[in-house]
PDB file as gemmi writes it, atoms N, CA and C in Angstrom:
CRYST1    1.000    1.000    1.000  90.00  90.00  90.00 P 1                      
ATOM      1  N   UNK A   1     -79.412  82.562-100.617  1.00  0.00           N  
ATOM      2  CA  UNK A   1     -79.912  83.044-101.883  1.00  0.00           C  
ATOM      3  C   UNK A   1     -80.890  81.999-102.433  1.00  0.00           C  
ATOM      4  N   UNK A   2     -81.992  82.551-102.696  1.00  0.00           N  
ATOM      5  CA  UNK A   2     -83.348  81.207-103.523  1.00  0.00           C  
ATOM      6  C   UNK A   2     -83.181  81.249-104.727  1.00  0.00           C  
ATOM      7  N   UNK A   3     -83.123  80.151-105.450  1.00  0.00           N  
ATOM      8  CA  UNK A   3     -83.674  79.676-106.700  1.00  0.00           C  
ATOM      9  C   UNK A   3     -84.000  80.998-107.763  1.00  0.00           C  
ATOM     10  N   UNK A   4     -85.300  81.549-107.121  1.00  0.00           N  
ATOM     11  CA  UNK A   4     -85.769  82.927-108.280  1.00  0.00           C  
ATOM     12  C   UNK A   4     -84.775  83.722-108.237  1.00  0.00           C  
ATOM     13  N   UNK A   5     -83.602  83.955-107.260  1.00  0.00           N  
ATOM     14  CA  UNK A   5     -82.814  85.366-107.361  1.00  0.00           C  
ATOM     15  C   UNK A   5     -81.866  84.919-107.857  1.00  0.00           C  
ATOM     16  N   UNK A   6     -81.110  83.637-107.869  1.00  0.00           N  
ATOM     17  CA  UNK A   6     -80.196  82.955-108.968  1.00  0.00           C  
ATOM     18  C   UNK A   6     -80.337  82.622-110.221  1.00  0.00           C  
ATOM     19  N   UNK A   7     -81.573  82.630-110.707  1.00  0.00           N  
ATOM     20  CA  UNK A   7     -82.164  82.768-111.690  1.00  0.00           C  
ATOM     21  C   UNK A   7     -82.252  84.011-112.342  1.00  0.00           C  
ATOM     22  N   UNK A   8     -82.502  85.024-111.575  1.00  0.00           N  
ATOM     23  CA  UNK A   8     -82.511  86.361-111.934  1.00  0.00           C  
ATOM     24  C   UNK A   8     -81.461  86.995-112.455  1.00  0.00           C  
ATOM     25  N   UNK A   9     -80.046  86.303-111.541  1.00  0.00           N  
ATOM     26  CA  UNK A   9     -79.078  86.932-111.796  1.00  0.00           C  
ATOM     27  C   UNK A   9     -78.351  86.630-112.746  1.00  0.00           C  
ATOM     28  N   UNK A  10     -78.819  85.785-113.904  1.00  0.00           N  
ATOM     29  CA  UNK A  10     -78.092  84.504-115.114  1.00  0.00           C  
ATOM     30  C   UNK A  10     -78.145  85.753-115.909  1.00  0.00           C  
ATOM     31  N   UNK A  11     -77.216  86.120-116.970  1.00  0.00           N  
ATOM     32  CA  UNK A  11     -77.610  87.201-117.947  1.00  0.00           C  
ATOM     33  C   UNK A  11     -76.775  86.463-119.280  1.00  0.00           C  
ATOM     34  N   UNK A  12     -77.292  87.029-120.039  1.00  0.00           N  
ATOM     35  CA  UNK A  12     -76.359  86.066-120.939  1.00  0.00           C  
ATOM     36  C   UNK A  12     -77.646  85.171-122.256  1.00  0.00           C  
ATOM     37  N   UNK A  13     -77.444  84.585-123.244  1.00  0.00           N  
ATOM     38  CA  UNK A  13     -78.433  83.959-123.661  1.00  0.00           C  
ATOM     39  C   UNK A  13     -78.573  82.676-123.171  1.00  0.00           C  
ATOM     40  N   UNK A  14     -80.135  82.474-122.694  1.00  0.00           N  
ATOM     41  CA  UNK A  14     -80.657  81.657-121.937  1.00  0.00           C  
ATOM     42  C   UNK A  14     -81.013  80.829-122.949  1.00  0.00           C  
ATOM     43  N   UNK A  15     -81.086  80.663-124.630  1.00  0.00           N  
ATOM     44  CA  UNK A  15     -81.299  79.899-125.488  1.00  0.00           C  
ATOM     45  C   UNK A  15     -80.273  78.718-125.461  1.00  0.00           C  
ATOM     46  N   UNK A  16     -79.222  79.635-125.421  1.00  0.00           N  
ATOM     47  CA  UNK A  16     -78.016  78.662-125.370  1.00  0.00           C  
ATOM     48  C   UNK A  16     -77.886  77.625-124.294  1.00  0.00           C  
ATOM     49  N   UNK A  17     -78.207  78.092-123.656  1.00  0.00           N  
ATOM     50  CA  UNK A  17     -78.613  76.700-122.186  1.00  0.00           C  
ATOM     51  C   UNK A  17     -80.032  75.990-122.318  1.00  0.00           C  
ATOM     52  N   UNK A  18     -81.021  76.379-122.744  1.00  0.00           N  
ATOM     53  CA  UNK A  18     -81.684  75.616-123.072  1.00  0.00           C  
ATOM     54  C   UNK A  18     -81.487  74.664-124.297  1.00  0.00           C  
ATOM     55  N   UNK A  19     -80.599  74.710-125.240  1.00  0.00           N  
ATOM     56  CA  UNK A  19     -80.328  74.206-126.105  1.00  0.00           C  
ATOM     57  C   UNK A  19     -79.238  73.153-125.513  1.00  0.00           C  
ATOM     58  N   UNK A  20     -78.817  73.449-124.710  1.00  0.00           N  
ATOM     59  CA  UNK A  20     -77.700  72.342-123.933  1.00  0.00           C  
ATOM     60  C   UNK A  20     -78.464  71.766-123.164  1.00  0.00           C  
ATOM     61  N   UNK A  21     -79.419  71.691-122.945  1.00  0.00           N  
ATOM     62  CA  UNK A  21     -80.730  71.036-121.456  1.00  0.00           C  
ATOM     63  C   UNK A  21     -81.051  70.151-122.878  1.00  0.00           C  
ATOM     64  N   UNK A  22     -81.641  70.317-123.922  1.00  0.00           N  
ATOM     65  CA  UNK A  22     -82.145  69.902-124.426  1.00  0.00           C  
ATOM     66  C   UNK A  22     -81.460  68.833-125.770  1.00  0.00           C  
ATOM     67  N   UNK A  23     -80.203  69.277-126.070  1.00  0.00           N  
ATOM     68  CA  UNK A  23     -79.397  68.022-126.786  1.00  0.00           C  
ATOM     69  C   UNK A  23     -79.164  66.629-125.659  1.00  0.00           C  
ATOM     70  N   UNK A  24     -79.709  66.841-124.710  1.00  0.00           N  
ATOM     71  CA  UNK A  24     -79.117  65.960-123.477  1.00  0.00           C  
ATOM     72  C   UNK A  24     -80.013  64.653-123.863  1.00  0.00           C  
ATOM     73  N   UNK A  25     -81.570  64.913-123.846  1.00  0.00           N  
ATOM     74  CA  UNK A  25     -82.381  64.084-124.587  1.00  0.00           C  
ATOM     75  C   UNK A  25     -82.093  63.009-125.897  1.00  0.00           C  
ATOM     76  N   UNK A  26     -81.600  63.688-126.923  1.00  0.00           N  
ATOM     77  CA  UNK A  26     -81.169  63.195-128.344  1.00  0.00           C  
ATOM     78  C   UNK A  26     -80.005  62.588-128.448  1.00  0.00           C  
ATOM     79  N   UNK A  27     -79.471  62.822-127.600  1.00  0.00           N  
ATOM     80  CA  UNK A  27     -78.275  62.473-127.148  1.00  0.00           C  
ATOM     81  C   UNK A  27     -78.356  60.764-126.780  1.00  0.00           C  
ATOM     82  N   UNK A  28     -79.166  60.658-125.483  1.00  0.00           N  
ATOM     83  CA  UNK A  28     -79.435  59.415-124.716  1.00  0.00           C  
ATOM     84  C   UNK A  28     -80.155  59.016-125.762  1.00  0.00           C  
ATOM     85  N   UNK A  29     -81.704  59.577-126.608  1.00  0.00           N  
ATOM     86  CA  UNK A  29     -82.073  58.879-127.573  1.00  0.00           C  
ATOM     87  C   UNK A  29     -81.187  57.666-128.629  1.00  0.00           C  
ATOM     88  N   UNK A  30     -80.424  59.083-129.344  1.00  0.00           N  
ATOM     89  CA  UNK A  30     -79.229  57.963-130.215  1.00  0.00           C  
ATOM     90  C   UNK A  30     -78.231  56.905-129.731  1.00  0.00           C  
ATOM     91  N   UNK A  31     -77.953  56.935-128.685  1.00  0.00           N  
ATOM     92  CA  UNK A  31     -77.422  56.305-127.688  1.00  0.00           C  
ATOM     93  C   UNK A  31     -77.786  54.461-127.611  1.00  0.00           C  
ATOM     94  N   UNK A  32     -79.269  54.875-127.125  1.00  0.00           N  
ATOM     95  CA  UNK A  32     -80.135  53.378-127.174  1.00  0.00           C  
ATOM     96  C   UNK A  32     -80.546  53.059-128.142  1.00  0.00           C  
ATOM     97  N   UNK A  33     -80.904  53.875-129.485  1.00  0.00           N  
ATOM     98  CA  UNK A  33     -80.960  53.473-130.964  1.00  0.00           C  
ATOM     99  C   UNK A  33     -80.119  52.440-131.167  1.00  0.00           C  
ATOM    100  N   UNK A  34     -78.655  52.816-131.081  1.00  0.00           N  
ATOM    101  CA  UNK A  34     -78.041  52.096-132.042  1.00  0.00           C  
ATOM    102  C   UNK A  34     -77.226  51.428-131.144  1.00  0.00           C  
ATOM    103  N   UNK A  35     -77.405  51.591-129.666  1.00  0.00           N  
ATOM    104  CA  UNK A  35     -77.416  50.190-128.434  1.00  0.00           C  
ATOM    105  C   UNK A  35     -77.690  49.086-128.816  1.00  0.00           C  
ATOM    106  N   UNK A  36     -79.064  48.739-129.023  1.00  0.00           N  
ATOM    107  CA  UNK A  36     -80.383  48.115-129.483  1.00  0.00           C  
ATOM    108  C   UNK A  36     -80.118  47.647-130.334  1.00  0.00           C  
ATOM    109  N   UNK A  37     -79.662  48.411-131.687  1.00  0.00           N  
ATOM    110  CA  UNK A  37     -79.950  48.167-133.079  1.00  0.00           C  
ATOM    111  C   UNK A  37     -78.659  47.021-132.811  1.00  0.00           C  
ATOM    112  N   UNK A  38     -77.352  47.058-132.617  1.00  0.00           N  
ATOM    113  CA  UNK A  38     -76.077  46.623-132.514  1.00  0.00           C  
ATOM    114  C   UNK A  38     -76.260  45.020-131.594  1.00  0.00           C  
ATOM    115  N   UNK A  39     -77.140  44.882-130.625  1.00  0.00           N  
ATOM    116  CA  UNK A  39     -77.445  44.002-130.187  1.00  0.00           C  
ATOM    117  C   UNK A  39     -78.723  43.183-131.025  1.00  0.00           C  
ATOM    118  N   UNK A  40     -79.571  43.391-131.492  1.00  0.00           N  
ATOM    119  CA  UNK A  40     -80.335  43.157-132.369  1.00  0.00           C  
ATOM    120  C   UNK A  40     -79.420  42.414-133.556  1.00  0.00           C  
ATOM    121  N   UNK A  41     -78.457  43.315-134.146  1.00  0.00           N  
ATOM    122  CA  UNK A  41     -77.684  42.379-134.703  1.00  0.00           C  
ATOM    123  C   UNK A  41     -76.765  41.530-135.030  1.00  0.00           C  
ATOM    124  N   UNK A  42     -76.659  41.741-133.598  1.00  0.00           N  
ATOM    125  CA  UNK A  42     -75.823  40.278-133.373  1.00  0.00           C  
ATOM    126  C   UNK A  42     -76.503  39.010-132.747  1.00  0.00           C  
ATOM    127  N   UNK A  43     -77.995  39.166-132.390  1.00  0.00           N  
ATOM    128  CA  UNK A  43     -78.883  38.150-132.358  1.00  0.00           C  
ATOM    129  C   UNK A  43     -79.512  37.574-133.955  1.00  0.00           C  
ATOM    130  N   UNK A  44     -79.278  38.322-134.259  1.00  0.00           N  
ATOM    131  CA  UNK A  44     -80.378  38.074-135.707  1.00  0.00           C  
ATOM    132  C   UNK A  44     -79.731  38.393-136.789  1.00  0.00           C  
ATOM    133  N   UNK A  45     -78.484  38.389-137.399  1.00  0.00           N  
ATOM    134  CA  UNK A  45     -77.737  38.848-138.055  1.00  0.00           C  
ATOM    135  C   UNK A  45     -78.668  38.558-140.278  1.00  0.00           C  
ATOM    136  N   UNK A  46     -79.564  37.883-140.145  1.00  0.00           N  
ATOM    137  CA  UNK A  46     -79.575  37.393-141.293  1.00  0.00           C  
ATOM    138  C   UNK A  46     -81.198  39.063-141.440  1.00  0.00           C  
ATOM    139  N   UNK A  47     -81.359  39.445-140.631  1.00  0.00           N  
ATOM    140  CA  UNK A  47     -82.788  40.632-140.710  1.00  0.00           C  
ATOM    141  C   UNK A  47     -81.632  42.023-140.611  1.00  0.00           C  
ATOM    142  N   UNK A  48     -80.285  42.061-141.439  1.00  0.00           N  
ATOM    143  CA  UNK A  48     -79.597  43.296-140.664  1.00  0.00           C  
ATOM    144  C   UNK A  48     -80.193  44.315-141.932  1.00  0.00           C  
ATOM    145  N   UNK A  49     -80.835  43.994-142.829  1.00  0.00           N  
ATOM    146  CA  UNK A  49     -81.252  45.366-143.600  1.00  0.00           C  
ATOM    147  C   UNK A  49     -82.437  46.027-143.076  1.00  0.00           C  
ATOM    148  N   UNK A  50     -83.621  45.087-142.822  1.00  0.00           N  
ATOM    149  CA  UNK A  50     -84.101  45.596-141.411  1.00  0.00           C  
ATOM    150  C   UNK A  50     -83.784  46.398-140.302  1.00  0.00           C  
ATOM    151  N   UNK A  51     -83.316  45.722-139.920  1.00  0.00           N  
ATOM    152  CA  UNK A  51     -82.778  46.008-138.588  1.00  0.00           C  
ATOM    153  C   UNK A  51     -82.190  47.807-138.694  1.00  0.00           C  
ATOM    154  N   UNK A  52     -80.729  47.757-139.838  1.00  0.00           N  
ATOM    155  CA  UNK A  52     -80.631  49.177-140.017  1.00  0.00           C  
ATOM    156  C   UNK A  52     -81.019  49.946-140.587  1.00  0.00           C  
ATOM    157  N   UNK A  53     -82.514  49.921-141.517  1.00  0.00           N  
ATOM    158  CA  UNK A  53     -83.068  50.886-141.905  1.00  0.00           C  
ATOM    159  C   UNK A  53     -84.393  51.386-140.619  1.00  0.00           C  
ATOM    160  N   UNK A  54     -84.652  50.625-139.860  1.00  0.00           N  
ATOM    161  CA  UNK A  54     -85.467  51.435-138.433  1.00  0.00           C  
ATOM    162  C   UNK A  54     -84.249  52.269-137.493  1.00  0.00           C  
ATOM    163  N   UNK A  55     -82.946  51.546-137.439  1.00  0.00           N  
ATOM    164  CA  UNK A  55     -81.859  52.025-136.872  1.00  0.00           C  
ATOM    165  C   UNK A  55     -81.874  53.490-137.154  1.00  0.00           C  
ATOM    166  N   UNK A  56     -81.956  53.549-138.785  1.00  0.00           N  
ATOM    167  CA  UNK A  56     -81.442  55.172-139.530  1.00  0.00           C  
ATOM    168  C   UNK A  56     -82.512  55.685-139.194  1.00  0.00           C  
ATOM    169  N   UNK A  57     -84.085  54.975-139.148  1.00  0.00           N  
ATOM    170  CA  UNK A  57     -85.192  55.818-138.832  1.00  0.00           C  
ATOM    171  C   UNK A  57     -85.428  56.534-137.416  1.00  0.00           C  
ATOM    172  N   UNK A  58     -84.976  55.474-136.604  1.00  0.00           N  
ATOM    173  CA  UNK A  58     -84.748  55.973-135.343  1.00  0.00           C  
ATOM    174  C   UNK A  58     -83.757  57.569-135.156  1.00  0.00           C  
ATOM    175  N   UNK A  59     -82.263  57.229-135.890  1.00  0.00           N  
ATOM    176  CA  UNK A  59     -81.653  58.267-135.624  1.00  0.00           C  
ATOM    177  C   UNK A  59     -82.009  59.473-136.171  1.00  0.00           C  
ATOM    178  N   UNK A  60     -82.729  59.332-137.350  1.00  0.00           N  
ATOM    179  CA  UNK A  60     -83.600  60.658-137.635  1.00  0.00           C  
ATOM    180  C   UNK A  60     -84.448  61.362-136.791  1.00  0.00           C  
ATOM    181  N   UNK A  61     -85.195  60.806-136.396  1.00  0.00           N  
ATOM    182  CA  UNK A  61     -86.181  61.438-135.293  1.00  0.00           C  
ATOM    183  C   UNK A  61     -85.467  61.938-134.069  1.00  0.00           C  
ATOM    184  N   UNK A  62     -84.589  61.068-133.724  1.00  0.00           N  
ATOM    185  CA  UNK A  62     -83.776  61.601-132.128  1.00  0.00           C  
ATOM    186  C   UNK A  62     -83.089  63.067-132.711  1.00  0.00           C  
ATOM    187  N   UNK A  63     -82.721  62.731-133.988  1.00  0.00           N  
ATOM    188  CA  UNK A  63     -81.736  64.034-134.159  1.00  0.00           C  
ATOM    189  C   UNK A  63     -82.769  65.021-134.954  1.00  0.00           C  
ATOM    190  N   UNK A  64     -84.148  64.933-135.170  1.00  0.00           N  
ATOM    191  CA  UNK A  64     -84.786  65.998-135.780  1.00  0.00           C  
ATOM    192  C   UNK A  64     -85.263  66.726-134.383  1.00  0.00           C  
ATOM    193  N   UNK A  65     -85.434  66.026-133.105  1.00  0.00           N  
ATOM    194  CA  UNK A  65     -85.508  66.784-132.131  1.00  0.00           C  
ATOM    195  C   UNK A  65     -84.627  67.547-131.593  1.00  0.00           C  
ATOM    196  N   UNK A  66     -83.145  67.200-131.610  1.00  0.00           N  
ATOM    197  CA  UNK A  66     -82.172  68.320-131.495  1.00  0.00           C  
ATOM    198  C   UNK A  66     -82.276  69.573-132.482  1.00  0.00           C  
ATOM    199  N   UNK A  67     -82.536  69.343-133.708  1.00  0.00           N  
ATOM    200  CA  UNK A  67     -82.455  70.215-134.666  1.00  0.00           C  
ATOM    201  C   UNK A  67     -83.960  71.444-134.126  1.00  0.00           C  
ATOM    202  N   UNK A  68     -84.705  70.891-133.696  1.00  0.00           N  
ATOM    203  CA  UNK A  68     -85.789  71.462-133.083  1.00  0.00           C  
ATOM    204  C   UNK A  68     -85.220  72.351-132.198  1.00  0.00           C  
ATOM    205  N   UNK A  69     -84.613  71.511-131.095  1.00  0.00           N  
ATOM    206  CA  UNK A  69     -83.788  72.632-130.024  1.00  0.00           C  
ATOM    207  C   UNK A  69     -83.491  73.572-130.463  1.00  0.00           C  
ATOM    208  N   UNK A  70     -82.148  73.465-131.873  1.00  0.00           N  
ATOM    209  CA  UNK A  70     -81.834  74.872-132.155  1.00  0.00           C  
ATOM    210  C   UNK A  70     -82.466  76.065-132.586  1.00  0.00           C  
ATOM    211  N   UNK A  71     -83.593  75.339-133.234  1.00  0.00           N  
ATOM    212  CA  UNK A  71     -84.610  76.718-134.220  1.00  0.00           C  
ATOM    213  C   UNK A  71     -85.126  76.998-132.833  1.00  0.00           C  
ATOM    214  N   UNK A  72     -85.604  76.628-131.621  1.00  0.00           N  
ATOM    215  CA  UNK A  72     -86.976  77.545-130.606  1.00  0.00           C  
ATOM    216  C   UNK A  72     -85.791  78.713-130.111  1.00  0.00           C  
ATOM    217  N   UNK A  73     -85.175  78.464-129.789  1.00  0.00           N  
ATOM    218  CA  UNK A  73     -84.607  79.742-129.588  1.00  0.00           C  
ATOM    219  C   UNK A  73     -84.699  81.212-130.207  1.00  0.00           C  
ATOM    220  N   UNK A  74     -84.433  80.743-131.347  1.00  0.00           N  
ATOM    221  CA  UNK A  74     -84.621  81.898-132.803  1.00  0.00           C  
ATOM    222  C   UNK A  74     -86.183  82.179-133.186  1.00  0.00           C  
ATOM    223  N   UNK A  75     -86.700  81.231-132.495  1.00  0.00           N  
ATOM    224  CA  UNK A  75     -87.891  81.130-132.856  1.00  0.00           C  
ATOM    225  C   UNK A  75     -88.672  82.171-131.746  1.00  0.00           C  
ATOM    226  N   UNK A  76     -88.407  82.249-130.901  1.00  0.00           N  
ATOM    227  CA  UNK A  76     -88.878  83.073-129.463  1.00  0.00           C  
ATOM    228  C   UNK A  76     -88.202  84.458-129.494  1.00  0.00           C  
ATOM    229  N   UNK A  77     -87.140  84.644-130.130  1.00  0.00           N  
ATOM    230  CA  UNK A  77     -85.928  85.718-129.889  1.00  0.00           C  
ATOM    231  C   UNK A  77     -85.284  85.822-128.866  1.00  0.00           C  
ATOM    232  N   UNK A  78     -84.850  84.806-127.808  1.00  0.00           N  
ATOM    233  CA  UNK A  78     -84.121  85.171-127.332  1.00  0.00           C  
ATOM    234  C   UNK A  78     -82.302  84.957-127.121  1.00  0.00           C  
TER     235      UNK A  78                                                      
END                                                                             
């Protein structure tokens, strides 16, 4: 069986799996955010208001791209 006919045969909403393909990203994003940020401050502990207001900026963006994920779906209709 190839690829296109296993593909063919998926029925079901395909949003919903693309939305799981795609938290996978934001996921690893926030991940190394606050990896980073956590090591950062424990090198440099006296810059930590710094440090966690790019932290929070970071996690905004990783997680405004998940939030993205969910609207294309709805956004396409399927």
């Amino acid at each position: 069986m190839s690829a296109v006919e296993l593909a063919a045969g998926v029925t079901g909403s395909l949003g919903s799996i693309g939305y799981g393909l795609s938290a996978i990203g934001p996921g690893i994003g926030v991940g190394i955010v606050f990896g980073n940020g956590t090591q950062a401050l424990a090198r440099q502990p006296e810059a930590a208001g710094l440090i966690r207001a790019n932290q929070i900026l970071g996690f905004a963006f990783c997680e405004a791209l998940a939030l993205i994920g969910i609207v294309m779906p709805f956004v396409f209709g399927q």
